[in-house]
PDB file of N, CA, C and O in Angstrom:
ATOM      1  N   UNK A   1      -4.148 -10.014  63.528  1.00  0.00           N
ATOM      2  CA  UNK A   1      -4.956  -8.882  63.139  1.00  0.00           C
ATOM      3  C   UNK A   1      -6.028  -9.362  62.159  1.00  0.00           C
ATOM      4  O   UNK A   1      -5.459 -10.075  61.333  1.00  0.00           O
ATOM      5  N   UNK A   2      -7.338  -9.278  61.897  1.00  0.00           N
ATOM      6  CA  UNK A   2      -8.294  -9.387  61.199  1.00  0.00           C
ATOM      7  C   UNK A   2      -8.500  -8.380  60.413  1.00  0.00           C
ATOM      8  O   UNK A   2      -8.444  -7.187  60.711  1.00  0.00           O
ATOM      9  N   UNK A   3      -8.702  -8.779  59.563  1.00  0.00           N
ATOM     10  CA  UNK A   3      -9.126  -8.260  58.039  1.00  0.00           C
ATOM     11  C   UNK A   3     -10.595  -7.331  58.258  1.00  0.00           C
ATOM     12  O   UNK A   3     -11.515  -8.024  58.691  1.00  0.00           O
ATOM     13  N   UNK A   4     -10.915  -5.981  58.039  1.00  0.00           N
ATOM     14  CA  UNK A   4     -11.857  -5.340  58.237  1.00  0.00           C
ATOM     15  C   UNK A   4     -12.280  -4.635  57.148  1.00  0.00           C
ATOM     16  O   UNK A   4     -11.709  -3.708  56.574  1.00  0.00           O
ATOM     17  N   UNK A   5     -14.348  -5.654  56.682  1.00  0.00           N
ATOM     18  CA  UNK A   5     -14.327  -4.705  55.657  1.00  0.00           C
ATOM     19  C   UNK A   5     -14.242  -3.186  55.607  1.00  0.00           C
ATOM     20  O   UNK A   5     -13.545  -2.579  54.793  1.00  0.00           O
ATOM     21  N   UNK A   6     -14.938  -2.666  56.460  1.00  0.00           N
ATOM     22  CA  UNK A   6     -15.087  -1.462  56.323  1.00  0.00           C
ATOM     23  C   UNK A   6     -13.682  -0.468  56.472  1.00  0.00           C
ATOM     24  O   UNK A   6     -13.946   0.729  56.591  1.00  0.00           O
ATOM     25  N   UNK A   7     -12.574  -0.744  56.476  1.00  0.00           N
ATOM     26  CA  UNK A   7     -11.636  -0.040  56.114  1.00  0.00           C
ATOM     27  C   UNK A   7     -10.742   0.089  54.662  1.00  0.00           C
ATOM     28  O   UNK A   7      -9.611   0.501  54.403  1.00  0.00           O
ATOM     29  N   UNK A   8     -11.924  -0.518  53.812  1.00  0.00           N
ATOM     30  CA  UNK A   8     -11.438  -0.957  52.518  1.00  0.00           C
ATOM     31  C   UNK A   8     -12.317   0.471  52.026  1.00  0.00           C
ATOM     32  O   UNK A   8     -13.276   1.007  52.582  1.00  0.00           O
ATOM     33  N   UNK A   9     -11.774   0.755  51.081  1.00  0.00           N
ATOM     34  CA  UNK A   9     -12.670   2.218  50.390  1.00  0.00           C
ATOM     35  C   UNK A   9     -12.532   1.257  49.098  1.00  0.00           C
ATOM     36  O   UNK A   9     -11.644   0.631  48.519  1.00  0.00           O
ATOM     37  N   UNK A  10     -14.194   1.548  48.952  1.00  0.00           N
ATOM     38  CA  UNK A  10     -14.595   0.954  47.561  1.00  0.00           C
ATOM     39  C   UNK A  10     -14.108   2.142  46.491  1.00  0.00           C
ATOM     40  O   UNK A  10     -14.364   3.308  46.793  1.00  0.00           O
ATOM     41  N   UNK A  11     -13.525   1.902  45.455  1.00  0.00           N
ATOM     42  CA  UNK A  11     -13.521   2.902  44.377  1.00  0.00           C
ATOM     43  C   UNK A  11     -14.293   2.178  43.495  1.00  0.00           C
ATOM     44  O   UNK A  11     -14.553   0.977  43.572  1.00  0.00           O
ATOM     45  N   UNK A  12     -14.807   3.313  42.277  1.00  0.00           N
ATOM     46  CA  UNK A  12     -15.167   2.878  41.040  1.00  0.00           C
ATOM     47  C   UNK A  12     -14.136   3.079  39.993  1.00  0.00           C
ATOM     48  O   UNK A  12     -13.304   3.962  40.194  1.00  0.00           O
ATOM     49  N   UNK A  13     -14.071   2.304  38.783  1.00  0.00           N
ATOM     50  CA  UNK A  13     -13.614   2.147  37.727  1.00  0.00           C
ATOM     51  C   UNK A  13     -14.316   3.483  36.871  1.00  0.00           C
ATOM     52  O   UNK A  13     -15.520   3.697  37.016  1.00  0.00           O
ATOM     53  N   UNK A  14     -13.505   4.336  35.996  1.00  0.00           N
ATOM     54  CA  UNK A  14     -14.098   5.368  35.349  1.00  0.00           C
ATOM     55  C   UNK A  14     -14.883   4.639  34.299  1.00  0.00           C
ATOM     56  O   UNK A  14     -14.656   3.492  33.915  1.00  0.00           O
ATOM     57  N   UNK A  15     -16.046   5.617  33.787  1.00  0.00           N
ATOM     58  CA  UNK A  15     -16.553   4.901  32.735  1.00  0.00           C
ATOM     59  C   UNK A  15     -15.552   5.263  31.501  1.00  0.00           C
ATOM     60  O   UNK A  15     -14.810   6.237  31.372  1.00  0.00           O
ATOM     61  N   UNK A  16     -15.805   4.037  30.547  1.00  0.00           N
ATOM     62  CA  UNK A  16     -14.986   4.370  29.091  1.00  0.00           C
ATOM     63  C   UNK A  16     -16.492   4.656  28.166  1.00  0.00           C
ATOM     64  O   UNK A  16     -17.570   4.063  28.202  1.00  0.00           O
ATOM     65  N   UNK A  17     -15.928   6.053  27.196  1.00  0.00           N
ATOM     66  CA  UNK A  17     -16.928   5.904  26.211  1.00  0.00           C
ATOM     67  C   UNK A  17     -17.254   4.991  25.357  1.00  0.00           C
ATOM     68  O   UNK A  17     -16.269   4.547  24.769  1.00  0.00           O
ATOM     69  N   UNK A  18     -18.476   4.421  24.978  1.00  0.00           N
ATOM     70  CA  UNK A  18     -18.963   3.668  24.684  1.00  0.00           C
ATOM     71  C   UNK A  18     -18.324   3.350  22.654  1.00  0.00           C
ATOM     72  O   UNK A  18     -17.993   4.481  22.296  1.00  0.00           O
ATOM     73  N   UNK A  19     -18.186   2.778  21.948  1.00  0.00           N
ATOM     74  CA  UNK A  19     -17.429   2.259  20.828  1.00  0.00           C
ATOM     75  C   UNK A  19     -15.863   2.323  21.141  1.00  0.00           C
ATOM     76  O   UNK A  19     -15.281   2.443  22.219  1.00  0.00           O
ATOM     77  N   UNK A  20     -15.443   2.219  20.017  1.00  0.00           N
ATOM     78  CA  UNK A  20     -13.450   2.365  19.803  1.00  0.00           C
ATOM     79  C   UNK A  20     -13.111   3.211  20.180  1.00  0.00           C
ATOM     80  O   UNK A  20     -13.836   4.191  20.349  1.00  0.00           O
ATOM     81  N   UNK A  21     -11.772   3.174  20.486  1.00  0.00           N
ATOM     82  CA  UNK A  21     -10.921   4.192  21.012  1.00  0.00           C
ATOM     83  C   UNK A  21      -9.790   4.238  20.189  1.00  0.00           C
ATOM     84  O   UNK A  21      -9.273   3.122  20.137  1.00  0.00           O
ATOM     85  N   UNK A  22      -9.178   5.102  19.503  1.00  0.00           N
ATOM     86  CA  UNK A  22      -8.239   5.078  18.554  1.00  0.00           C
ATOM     87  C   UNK A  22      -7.121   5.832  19.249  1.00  0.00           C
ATOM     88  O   UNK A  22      -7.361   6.707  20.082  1.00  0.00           O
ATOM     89  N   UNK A  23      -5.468   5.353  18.767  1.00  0.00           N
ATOM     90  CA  UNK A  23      -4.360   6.582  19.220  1.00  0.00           C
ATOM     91  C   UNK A  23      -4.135   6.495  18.041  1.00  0.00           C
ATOM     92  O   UNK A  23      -4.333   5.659  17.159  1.00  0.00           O
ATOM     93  N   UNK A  24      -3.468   7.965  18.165  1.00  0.00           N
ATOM     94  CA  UNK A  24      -3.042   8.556  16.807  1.00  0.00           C
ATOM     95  C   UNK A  24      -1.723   8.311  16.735  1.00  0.00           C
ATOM     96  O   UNK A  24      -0.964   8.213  17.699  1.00  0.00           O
ATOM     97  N   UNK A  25      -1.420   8.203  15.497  1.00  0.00           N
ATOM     98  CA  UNK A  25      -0.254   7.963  14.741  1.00  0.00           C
ATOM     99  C   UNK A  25       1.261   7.871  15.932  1.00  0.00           C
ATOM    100  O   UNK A  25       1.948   6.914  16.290  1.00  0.00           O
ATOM    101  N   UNK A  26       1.311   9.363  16.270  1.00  0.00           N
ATOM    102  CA  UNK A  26       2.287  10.179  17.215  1.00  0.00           C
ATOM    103  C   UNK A  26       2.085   9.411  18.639  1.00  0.00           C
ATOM    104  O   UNK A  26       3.129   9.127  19.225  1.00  0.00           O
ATOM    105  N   UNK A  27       1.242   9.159  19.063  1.00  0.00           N
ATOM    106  CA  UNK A  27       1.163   8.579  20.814  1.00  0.00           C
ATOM    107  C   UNK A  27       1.692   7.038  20.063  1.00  0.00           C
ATOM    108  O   UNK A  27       2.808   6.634  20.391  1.00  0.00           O
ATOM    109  N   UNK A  28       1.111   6.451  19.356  1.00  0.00           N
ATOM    110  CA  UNK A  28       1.308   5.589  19.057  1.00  0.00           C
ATOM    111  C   UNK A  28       2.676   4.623  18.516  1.00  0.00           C
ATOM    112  O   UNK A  28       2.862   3.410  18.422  1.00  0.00           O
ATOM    113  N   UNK A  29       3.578   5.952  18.196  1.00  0.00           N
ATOM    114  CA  UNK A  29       4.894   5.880  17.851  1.00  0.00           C
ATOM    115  C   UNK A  29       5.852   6.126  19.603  1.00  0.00           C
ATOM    116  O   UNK A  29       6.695   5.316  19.989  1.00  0.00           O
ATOM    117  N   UNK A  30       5.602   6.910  20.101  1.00  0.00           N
ATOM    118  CA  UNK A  30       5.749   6.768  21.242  1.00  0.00           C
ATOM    119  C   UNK A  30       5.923   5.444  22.539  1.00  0.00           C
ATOM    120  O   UNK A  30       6.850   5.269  23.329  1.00  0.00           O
ATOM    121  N   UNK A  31       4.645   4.668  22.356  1.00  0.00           N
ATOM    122  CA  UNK A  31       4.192   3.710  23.108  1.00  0.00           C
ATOM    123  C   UNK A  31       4.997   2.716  22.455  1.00  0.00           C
ATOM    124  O   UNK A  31       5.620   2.010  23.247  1.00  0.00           O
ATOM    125  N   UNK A  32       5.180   2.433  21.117  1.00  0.00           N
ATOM    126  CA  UNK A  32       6.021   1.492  20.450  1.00  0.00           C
ATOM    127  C   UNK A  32       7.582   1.976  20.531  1.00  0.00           C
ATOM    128  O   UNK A  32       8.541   1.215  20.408  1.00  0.00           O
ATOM    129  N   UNK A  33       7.628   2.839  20.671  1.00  0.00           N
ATOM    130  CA  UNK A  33       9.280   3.000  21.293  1.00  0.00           C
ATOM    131  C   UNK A  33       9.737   2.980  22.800  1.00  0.00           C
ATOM    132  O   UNK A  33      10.906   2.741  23.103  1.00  0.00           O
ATOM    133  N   UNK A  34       8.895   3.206  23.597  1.00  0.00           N
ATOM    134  CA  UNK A  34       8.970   2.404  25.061  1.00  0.00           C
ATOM    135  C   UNK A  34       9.000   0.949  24.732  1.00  0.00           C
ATOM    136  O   UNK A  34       9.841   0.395  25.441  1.00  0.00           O
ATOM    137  N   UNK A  35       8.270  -0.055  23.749  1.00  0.00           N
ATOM    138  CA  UNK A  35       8.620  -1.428  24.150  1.00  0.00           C
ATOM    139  C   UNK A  35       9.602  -1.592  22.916  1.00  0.00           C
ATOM    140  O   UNK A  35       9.282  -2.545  22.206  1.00  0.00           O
ATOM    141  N   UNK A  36      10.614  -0.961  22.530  1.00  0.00           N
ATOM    142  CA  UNK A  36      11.494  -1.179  21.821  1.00  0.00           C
ATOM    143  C   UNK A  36      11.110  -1.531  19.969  1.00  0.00           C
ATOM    144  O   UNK A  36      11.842  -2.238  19.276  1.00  0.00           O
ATOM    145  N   UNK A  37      10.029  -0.963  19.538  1.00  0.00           N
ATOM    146  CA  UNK A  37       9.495  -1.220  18.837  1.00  0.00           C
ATOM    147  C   UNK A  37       9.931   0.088  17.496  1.00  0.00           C
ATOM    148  O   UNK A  37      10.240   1.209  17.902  1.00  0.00           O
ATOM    149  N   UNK A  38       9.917  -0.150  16.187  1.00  0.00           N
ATOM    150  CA  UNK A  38       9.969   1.017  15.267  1.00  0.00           C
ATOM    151  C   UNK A  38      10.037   0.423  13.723  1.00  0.00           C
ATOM    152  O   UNK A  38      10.333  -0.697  13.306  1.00  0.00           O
ATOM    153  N   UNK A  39       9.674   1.539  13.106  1.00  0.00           N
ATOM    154  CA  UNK A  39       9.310   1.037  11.922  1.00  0.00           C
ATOM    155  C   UNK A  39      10.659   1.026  11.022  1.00  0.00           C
ATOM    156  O   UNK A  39      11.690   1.651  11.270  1.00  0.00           O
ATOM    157  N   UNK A  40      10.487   0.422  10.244  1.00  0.00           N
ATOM    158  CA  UNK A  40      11.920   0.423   9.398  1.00  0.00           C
ATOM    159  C   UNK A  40      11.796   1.219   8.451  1.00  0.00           C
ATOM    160  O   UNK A  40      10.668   1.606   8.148  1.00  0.00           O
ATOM    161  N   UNK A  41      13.117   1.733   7.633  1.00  0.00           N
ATOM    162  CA  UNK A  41      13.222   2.314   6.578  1.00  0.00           C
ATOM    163  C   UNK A  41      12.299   2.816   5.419  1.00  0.00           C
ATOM    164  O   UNK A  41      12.115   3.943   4.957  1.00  0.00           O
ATOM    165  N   UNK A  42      11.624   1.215   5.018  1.00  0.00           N
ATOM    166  CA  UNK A  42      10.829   1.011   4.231  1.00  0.00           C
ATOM    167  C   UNK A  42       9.253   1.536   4.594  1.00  0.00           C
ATOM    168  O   UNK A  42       8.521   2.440   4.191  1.00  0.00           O
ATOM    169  N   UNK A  43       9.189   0.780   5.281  1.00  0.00           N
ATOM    170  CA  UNK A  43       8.097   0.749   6.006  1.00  0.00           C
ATOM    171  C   UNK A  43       7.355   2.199   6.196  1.00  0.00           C
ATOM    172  O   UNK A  43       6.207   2.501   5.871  1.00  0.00           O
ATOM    173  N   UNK A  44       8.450   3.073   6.879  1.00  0.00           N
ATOM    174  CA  UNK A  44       8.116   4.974   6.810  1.00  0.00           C
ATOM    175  C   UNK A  44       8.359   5.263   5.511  1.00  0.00           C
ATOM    176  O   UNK A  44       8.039   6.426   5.264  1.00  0.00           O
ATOM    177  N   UNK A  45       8.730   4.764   4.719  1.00  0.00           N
ATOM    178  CA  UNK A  45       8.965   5.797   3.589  1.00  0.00           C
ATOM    179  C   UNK A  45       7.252   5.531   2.898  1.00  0.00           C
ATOM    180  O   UNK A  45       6.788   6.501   2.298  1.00  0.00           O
ATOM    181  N   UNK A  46       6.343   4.222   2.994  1.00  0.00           N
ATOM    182  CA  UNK A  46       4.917   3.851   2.469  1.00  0.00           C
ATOM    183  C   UNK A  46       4.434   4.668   2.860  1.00  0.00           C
ATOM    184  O   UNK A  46       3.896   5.518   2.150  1.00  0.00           O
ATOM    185  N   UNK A  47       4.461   4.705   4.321  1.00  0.00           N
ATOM    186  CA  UNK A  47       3.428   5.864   5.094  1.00  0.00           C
ATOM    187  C   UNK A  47       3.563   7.514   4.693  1.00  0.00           C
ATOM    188  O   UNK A  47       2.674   8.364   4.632  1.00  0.00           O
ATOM    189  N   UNK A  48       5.344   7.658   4.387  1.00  0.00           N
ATOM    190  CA  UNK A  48       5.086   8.681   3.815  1.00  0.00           C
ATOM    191  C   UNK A  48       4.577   9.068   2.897  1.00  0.00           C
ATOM    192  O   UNK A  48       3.910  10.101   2.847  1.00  0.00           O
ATOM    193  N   UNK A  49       4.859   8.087   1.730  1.00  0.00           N
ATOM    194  CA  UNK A  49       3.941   8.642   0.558  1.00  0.00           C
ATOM    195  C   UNK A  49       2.340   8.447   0.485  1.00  0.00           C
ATOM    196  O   UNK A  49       1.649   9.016  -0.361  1.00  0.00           O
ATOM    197  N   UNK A  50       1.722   7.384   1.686  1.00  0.00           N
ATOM    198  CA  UNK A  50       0.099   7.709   1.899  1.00  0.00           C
ATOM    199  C   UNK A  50      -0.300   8.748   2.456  1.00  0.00           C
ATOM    200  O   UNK A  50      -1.507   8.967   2.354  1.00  0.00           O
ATOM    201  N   UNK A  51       0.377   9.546   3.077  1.00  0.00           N
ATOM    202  CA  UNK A  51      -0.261  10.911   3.532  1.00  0.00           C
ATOM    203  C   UNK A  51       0.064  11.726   2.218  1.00  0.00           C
ATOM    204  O   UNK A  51      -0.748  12.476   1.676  1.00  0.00           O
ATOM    205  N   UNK A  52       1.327  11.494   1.779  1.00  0.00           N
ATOM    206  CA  UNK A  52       1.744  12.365   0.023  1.00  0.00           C
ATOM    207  C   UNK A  52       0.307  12.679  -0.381  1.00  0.00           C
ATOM    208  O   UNK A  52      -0.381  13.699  -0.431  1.00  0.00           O
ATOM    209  N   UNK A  53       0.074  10.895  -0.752  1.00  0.00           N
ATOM    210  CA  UNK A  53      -1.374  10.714  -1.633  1.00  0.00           C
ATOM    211  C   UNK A  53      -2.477  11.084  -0.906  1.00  0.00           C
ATOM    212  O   UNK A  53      -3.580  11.028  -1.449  1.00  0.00           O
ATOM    213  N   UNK A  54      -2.381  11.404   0.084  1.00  0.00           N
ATOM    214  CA  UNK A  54      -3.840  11.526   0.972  1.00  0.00           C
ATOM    215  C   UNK A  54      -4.825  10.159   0.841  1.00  0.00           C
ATOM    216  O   UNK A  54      -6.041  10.210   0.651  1.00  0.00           O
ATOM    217  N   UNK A  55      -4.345   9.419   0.927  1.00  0.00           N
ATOM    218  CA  UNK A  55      -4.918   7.873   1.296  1.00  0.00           C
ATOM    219  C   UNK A  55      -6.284   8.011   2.375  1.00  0.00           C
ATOM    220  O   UNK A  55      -6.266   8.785   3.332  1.00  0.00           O
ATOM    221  N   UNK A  56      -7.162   7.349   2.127  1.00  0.00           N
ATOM    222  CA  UNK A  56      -7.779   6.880   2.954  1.00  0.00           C
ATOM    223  C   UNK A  56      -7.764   6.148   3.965  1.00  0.00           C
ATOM    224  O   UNK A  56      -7.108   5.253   3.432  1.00  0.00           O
ATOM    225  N   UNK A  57      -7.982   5.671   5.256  1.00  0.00           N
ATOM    226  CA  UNK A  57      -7.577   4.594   5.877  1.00  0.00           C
ATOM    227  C   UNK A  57      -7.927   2.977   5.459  1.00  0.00           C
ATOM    228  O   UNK A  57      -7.319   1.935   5.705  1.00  0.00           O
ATOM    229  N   UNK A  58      -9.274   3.270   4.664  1.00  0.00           N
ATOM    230  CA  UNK A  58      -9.220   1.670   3.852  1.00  0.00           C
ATOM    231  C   UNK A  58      -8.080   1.806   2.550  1.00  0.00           C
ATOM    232  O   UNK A  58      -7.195   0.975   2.344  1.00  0.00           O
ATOM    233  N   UNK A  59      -8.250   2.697   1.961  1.00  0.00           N
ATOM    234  CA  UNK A  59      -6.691   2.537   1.043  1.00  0.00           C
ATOM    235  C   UNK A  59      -5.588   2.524   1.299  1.00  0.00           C
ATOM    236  O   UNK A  59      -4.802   2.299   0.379  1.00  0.00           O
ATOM    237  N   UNK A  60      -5.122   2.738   2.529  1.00  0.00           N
ATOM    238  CA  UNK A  60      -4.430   2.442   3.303  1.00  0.00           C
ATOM    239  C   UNK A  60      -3.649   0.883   3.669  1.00  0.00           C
ATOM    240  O   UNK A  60      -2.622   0.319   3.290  1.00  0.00           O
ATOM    241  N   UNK A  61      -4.919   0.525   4.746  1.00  0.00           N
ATOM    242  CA  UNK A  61      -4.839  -0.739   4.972  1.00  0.00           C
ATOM    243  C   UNK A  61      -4.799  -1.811   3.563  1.00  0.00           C
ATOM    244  O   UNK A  61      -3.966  -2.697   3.376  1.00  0.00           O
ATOM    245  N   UNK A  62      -5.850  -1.474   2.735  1.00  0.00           N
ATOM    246  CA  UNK A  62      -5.210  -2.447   0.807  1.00  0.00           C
ATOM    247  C   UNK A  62      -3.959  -2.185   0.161  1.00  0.00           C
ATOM    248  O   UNK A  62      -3.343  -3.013  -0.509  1.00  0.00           O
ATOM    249  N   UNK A  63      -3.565  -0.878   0.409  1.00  0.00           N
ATOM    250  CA  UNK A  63      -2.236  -1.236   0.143  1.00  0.00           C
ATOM    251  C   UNK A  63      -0.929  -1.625   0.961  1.00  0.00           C
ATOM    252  O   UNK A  63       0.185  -1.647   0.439  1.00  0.00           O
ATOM    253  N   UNK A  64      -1.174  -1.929   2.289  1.00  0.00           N
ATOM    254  CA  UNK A  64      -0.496  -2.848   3.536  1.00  0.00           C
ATOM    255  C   UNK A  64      -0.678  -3.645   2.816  1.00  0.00           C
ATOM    256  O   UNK A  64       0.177  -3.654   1.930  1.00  0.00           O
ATOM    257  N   UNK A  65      -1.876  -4.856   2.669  1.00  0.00           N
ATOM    258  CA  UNK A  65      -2.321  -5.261   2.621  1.00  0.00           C
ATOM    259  C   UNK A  65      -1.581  -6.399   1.326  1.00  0.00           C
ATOM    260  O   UNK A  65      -1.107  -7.533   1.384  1.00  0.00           O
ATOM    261  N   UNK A  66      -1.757  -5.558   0.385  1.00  0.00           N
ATOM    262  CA  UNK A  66      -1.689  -5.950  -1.176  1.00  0.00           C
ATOM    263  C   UNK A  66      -0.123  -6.091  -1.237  1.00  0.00           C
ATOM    264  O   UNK A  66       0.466  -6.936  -1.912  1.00  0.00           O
ATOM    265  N   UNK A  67       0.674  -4.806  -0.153  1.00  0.00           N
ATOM    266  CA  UNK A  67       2.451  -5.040  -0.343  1.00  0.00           C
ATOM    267  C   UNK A  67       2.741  -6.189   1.110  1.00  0.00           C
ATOM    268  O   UNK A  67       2.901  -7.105   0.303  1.00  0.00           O
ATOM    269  N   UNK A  68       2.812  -6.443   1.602  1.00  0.00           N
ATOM    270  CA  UNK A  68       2.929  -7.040   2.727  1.00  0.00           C
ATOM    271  C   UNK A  68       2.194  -7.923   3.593  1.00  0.00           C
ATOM    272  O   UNK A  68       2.423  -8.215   4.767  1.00  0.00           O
ATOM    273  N   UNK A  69       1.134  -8.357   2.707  1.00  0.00           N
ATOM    274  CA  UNK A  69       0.426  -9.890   3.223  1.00  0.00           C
ATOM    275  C   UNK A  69       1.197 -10.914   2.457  1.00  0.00           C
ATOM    276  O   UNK A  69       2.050 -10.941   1.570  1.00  0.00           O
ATOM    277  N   UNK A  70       0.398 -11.888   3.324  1.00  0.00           N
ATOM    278  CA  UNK A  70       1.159 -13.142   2.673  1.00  0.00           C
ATOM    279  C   UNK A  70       0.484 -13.438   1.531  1.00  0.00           C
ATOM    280  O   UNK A  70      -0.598 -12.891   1.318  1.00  0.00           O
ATOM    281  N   UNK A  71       1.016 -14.333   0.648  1.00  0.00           N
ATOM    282  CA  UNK A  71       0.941 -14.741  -0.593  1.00  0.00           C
ATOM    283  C   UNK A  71       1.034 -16.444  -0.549  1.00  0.00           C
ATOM    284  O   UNK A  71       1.767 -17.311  -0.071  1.00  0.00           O
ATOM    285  N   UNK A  72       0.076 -16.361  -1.183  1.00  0.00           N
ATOM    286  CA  UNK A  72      -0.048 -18.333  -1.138  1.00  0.00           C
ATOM    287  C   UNK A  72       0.257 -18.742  -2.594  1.00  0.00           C
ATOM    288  O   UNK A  72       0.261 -19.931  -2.914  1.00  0.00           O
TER     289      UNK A  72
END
């Protein structure tokens, strides 16, 4: 049997809007618990108290950052 282009239906790829695409917090907790993934103890209790504080997302990330980078 030979291979025939014309029984191939071309599709297109949707367009994506143009910059970043962000998931939120909740999808994102989701998707990390399908690959067996979750935050520890600690870890939720920071986040809880940055929404407490109403953190920014760069104050946020500096205080990840400042508790949980490495240290030389």
């Amino acid at each position: 049997m030979c291979y025939n282009e014309t029984m191939v239906k071309a599709t297109k790829t949707p367009k994506r809007p143009a910059g970043t695409f962000t998931v939120g917090r909740d999808k994102f907790s989701k998707i990390s618990a399908v690959e067996g993934i979750k935050l520890s103890p600690r870890v939720a209790k920071d986040f809880g108290e940055f929404d407490r504080k109403g953190l920014t997302a760069e104050e946020r990330r500096r205080e990840i950052s400042r508790k949980y980078g490495q240290k030389n």
